[in-house]
Residue frames as qw, qx, qy, qz and C-alpha x, y, z in Angstrom:
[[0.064, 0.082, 0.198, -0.975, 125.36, 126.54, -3.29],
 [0.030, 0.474, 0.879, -0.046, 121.66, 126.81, -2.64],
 [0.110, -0.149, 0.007, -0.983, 119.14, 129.83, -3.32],
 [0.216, -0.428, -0.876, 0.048, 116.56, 130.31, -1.71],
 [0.044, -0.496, -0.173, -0.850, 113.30, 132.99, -0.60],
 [0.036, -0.179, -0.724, 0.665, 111.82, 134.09, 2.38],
 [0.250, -0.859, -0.391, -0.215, 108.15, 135.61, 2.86],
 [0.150, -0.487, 0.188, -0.840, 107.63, 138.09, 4.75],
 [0.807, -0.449, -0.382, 0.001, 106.83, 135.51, 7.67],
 [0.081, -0.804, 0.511, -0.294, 109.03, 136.54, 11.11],
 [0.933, -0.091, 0.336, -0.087, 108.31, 132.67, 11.90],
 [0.825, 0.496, 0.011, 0.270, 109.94, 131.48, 8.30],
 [0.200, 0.802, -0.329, 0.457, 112.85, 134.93, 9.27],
 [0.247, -0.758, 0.537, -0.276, 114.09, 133.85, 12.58],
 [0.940, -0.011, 0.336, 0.050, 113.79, 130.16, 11.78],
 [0.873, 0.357, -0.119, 0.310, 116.68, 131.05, 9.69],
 [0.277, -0.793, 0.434, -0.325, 118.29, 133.64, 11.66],
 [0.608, -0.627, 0.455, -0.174, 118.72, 130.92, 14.22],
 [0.919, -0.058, 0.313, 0.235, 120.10, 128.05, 11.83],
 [0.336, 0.776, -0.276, 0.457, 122.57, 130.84, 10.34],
 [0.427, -0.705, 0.387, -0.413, 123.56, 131.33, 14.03],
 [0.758, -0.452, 0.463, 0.081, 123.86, 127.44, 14.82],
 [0.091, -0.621, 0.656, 0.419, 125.87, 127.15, 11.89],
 [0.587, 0.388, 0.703, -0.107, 123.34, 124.67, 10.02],
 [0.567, 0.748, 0.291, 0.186, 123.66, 127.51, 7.24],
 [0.664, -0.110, 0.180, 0.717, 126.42, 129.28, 5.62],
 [0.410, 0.874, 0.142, -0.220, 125.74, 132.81, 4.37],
 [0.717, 0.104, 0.252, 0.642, 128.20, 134.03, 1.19],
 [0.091, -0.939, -0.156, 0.291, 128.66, 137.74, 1.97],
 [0.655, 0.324, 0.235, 0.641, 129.86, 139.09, -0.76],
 [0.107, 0.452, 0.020, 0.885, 129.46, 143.01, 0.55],
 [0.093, -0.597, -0.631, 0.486, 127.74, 145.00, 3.45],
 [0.026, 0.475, 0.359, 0.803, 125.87, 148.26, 2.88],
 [0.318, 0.098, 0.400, -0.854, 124.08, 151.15, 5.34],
 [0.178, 0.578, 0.731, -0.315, 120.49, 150.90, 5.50],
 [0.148, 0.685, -0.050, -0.711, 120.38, 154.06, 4.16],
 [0.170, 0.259, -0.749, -0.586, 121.48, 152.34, 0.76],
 [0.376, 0.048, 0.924, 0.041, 118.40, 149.70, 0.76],
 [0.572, 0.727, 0.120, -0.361, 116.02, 151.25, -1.31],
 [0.260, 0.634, -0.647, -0.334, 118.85, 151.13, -3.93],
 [0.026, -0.337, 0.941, 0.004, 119.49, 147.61, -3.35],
 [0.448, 0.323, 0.632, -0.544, 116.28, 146.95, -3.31],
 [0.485, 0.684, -0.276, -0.469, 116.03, 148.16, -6.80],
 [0.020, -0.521, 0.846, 0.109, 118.97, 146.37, -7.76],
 [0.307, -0.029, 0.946, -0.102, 117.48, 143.13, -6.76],
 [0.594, 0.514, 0.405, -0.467, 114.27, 143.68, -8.45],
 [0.489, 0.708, -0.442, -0.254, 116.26, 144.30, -11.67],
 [1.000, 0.006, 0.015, -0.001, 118.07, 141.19, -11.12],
 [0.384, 0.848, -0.220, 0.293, 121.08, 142.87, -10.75],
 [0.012, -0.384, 0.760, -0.524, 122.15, 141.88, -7.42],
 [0.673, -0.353, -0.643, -0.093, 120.77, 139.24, -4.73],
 [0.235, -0.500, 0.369, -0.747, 119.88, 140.91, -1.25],
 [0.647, -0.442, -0.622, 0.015, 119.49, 139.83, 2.13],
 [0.167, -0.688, 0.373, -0.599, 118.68, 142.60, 5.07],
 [0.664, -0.068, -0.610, 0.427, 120.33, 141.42, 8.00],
 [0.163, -0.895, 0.139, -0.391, 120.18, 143.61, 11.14],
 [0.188, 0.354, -0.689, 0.604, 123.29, 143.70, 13.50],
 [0.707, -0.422, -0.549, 0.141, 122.24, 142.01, 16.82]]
């Protein structure tokens, strides 16, 4: 297993999008959540409490 961070780049964000997509990466989805919840999760992650990645539905 590998961790890793994005910027805030949309270059750096859909260059992984698309190798998520050709199957080049693997995400480990351990839970979804609303949008509504990301502030929380947001938190969360800052606290080290959890490890986030927003995704939007296509």
């Amino acid at each position: 297993m590998v961790f890793f961070s994005a910027r805030n780049d949309p270059a750096q964000l859909a260059n992984i999008v698309d190798r998520v997509e050709a199957g080049q990466v693997q995400l480990a989805i351990s839970g979804r959540r609303l949008l509504a919840d990301a502030r929380l999760l947001h938190q969360q992650s800052e606290a080290g409490a959890v490890r986030v990645l927003l995704i939007p539905e296509r």
